[in-house]
N, C-alpha and C positions, 0 to 999 in steps of 0.2 A: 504493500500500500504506500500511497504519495500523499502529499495533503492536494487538492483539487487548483488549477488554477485560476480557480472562480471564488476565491476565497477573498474575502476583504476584511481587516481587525480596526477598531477602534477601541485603544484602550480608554477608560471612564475613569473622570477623575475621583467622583467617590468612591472609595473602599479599591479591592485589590481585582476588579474586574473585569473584562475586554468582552467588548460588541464579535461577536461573530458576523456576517453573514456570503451564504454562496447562492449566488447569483442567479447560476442554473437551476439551483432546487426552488428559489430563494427561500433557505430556511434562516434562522432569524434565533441567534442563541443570544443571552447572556451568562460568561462563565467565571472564572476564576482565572487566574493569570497562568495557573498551573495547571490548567485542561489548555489552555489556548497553547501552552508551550510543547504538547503534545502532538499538536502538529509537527511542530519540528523535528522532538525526536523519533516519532514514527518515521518523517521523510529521512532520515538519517540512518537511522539503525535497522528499521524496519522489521523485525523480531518480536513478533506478541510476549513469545515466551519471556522476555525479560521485564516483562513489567507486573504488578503487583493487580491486585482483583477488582479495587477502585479505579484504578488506572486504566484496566482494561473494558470497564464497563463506561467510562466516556469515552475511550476510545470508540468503542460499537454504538455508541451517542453523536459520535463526530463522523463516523461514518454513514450510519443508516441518514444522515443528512446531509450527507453531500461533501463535506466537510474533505473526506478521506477516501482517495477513488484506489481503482489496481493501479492504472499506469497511464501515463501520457498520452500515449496513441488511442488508448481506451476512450480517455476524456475528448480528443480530438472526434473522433467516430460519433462519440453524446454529441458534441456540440452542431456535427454534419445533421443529425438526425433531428435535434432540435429544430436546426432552421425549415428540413424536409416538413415536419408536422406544422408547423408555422405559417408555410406558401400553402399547404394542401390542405387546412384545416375547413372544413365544411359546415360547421357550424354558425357562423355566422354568413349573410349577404350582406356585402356594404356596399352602399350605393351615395354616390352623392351626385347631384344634380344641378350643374351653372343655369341656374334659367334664363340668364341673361349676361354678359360682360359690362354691362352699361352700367352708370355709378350715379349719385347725386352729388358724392362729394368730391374733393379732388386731393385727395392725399399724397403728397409732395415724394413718398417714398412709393409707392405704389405703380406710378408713371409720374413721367414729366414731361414737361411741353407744353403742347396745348391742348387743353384738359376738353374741350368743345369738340374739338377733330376728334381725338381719343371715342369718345361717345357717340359721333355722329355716327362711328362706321363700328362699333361695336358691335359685337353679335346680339340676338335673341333670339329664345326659343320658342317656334310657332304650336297654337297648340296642333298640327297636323304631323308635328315630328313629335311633340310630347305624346300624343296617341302612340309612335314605333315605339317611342323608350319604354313605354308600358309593356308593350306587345313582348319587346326584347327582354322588360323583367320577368316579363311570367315565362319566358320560356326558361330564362336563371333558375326560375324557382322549379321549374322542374327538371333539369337539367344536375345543378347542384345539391339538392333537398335541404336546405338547411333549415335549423332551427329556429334561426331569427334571419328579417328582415330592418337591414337599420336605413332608411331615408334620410341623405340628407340634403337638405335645398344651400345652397350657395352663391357666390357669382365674382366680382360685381355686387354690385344689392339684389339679392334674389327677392326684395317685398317689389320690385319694382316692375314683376312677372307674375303678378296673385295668380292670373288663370291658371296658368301653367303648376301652380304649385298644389293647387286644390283639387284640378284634373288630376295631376298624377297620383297625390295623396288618394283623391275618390278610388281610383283605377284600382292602384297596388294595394290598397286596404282590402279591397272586395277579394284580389288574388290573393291576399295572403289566409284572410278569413277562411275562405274553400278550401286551401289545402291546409288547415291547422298548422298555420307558422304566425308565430310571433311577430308583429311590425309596429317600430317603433320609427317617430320622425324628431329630426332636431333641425335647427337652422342657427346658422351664423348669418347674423345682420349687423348694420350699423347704427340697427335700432329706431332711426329716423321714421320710419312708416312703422313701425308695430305699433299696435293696435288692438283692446281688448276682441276688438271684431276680430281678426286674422287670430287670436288664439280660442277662441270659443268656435271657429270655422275649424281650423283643425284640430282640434282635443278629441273629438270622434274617432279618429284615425289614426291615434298613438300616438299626439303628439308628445314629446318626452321631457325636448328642455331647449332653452333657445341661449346661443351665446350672444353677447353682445360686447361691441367694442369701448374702452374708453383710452384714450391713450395719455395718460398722467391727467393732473387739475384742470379746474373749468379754462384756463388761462392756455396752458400748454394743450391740454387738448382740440381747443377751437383755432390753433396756431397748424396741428400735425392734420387737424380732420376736417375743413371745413365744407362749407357748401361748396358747388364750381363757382356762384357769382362770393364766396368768400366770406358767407356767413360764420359768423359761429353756430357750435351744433349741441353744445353740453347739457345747455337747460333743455333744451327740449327731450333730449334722450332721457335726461333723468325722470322726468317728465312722464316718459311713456313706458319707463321699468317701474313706476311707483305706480302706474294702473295697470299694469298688468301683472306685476308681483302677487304672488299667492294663488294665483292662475296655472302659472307652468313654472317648470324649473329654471330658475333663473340663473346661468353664469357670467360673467366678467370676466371678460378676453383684455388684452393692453399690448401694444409696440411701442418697444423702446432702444432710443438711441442716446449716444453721448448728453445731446444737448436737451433731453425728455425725461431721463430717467428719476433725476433727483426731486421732479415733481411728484413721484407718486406716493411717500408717506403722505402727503399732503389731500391726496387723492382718496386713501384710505381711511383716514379721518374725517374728511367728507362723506365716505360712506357709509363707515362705523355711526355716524348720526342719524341718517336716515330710518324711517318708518320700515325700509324693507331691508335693512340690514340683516335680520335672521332669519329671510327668505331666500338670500344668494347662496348657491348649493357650490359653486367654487369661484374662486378669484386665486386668475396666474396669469404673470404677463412674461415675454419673452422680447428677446431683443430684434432689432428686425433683419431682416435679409435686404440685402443693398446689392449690387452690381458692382462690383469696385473696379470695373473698367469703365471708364468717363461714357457716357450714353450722349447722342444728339440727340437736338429739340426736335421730340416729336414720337421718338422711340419708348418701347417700353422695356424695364431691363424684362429678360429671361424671354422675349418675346421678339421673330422677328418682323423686318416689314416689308413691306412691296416695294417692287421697282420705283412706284411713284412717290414712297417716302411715306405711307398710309397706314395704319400699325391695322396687322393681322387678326389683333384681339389678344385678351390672357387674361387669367383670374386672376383676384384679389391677393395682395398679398396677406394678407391678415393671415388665413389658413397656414400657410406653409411650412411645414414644418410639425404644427399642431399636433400628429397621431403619433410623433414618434419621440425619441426620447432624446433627440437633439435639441439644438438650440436656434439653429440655422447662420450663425452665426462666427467666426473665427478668431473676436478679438476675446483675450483673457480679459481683457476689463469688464466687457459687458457680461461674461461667466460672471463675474465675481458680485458685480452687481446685480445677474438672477440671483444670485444665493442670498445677497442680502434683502431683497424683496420679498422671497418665500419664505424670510423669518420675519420681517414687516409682517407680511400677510397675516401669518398665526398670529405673532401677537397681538393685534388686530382683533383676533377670533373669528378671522374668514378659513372655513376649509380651502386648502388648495395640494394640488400634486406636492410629493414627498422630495421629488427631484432625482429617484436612483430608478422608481419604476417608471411603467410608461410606453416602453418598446416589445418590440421593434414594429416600426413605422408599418400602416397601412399599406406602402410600397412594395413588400415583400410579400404581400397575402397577395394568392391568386384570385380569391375571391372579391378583392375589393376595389372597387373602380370608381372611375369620374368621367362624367358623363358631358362634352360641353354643348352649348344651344345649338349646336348644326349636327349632333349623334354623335360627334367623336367619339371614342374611349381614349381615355387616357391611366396611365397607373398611380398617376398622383394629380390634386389640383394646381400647383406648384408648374408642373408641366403643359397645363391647357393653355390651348391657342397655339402651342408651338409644333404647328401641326406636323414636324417631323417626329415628331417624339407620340406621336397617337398610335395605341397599341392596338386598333381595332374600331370598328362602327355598328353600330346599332340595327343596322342593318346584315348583317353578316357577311359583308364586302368583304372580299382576300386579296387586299392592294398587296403587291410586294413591300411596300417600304412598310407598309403598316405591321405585315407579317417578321419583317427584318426588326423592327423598334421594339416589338412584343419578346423577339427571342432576345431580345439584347436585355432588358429589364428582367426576364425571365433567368438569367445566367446571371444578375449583378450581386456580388459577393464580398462587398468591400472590407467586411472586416478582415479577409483573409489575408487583411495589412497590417492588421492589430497586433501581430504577434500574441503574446501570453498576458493581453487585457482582461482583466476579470472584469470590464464593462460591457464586453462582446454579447453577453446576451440577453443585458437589456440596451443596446445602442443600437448596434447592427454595424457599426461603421458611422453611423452617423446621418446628414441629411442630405438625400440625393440631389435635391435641388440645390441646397449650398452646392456642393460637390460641382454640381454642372457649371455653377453658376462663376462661381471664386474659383475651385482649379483644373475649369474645364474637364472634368472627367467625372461621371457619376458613379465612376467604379471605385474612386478613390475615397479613403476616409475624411469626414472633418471629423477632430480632434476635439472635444469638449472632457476632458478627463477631470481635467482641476475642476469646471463643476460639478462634475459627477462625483468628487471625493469628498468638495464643500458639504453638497447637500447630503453624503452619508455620515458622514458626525452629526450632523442635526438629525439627521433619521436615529440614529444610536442613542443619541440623546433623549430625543423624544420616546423612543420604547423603552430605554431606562428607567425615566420618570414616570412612564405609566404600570411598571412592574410592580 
């Protein structure tokens, strides 16, 4: 036996203690300084026979969790199999659906240029292609049989396409009903249009929980998010989660940058006052994804454009990133600054992510897609609009490039850069779209370790104190 190299210790400052946990199993011990040192002399000496009858019964403690495997190559083969169960897992459907590219606001990271152009030539989804996407889910659902059905509406501002959102939710409610499959819907908006109406419309049809953005204080947020003619947008948003709080599950999404970040105690304090403050079911914000190759007016990053200089179309960047357990991100600052947000957050007393779970990314499930207004598929939202990167159509077209982009995502394996990372099985390597985005390759890792080790001493902490 070895000790695993999915293993990570936090020793504890009270008493003579150390956080275990591994990864892969993730089992979650608190021990004594003198079981944790067992690991090492197990990897050392490796001889049950020399240890004593205590010794040996956390050893079979450290083992039957993960802790203690046979050998390397063993561990290596788990971690192949892991990922295999992972891409092929059938129990869930995930669908998410752009109903539209088109925006009301003009968010300076998002695209830039000219925010009117941008919109004019935006996509939208008619409801005569939202009928195929239907048509194309029911055949998923019998095709794949899964358990649950998860909906999610997106865009752009997906409230800016009601038809299309209520069509489809009617459609896939009724399919999923008939074959006894669970469906459940959520939506990411910018909250601007929600509406007790738009959640009493879908509650019928699972609706589940709606994110909404805020991007730090009334100040900096109307600076990062405002209308296209340049409104601010804060009061109103608040506006329209304090009537519809208590309704549906409410979370708080945030993007932050250098010059945004140090707004959001500030922001949280504002919240913590609110009447619906013990209705928000999470509050996490993350840092944002940028292009760090200089873009021309007019262009959108991660998105390319036509001859005439006309942008193609591409989602939201708010999403990107969201399902997985990166950050999207590559500066240590802004790591360092998530970590100290998600300990704001708690003490605060807003639930939000722990920061070590989380992954790996929706991009690796075979089951899980993006849909954009004209049928694309795509394997992540991050990637819509950039219509090389569509892994398939709703229609069941067999373009060559579409069939070439599908096998390329279908083979992406980046962590197999990680070396002997015990983050590897909850990261995956990290965020494809960062990846694509910062060093042109989505097979490469981005690196977000330092906050993945920040946020496991607060996780060890936290399970400490609650022991």
């Amino acid at each position: 036996m070895q000790p695993s190299m999915f293993n990570l210790r936090v020793p504890l400052a009270a008493g003579d203690e150390v956080f275990l946990m591994n990864t892969m199993t993730d089992a979650q011990l608190i021990v004594s300084s003198d079981v944790a040192a067992l690991l090492d002399l197990v990897g050392t000496d490796g001889a049950l026979d020399d240890f004593g009858g205590e010794e040996r019964e956390a050893i079979e403690l450290l083992r039957d969790n993960g802790f203690l495997v046979a050998d390397r190559a063993a561990e290596r083969r788990a971690l192949d199999r892991f990922f295999t169960v992972v891409k092929s897992d059938t129990s869930e459907l995930h669908i998410t659906v752009l109903t539209t590219l088109q925006c009301n606001f003009a968010c300076d990271y998002c695209f830039q240029g000219d925010h009117g152009d941008y919109n004019k030539f935006a996509e939208k989804m008619s409801l005569e292609t939202a009928a195929r996407v239907a048509d194309w889910i029911e055949r998923e659902l019998d095709r794949v049989r899964p358990e649950r059905l998860v909906l999610m509406f997106f865009g752009g501002e997906p409230l800016l396409n009601l038809p299309v959102m209520y069509g489809l939710a009617e459609r896939t409610w009724a399919a999923t009903q008939a074959r006894g499959v669970r469906m459940v819907i959520s939506i990411i908006t910018n909250g601007l249009l929600l509406t007790p109406e738009v959640v009493d419309r879908l509650e019928p049809f699972g609706l589940s929980g709606i994110k909404i953005t805020l991007d730090g204080d009334r100040a900096t947020h109307n600076r990062m998010r405002p209308l296209r003619g340049g409104q601010g947008t804060f009061d109103r948003i608040i506006e329209n989660i304090r009537r519809v709080a208590g309704r549906c599950r409410i979370s708080i999404g945030g993007n932050f940058d250098e010059s945004s970040v140090d707004s959001y105690p500030a922001l949280l304090d504002f919240l913590k006052e609110q009447e619906f403050a013990d209705k928000l079911v999470k509050v996490n914000f993350k840092p944002i994804v940028r292009d760090e190759k200089p873009a021309p007016k007019g262009t959108l990053p991660l998105i390319p454009v036509s001859a005439d200089g006309k942008p193609l179309g591409g989602t939201c960047m708010t999403s990107v990133g969201a399902g997985g357990a990166s950050s999207c991100d590559s500066c240590n600052f802004l790591d360092d600054k998530m970590s100290f947000l998600r300990e704001e957050t708690k003490r605060h007393g807003f639930p939000t992510p722990d920061g070590v779970h989380g992954g790996p990314c929706h991009v690796h499930m075979k089951h899980a897609h993006t849909i954009g207004p004209d049928g694309s598929l795509y394997a992540c939202p991050g990637f819509t609009g950039e219509k090389a990167q569509s892994t398939g159509h709703i229609d069941d077209r067999r373009d060559r490039w579409r069939e070439e982009a599908r096998e390329k995502f279908d083979h992406l394996n980046p962590w197999k850069d990680c070396g002997d990372c015990a983050f590897i099985p909850v990261c995956a390597g990290g965020c494809l779209v960062a990846s694509h985005t910062q060093l042109g390759d989505m097979n490469a890792p981005t690196c977000h370790k330092r906050g993945f080790e920040s946020a496991l001493i607060a996780l060890a902490h936290d399970v400490a104190s609650a022991a």
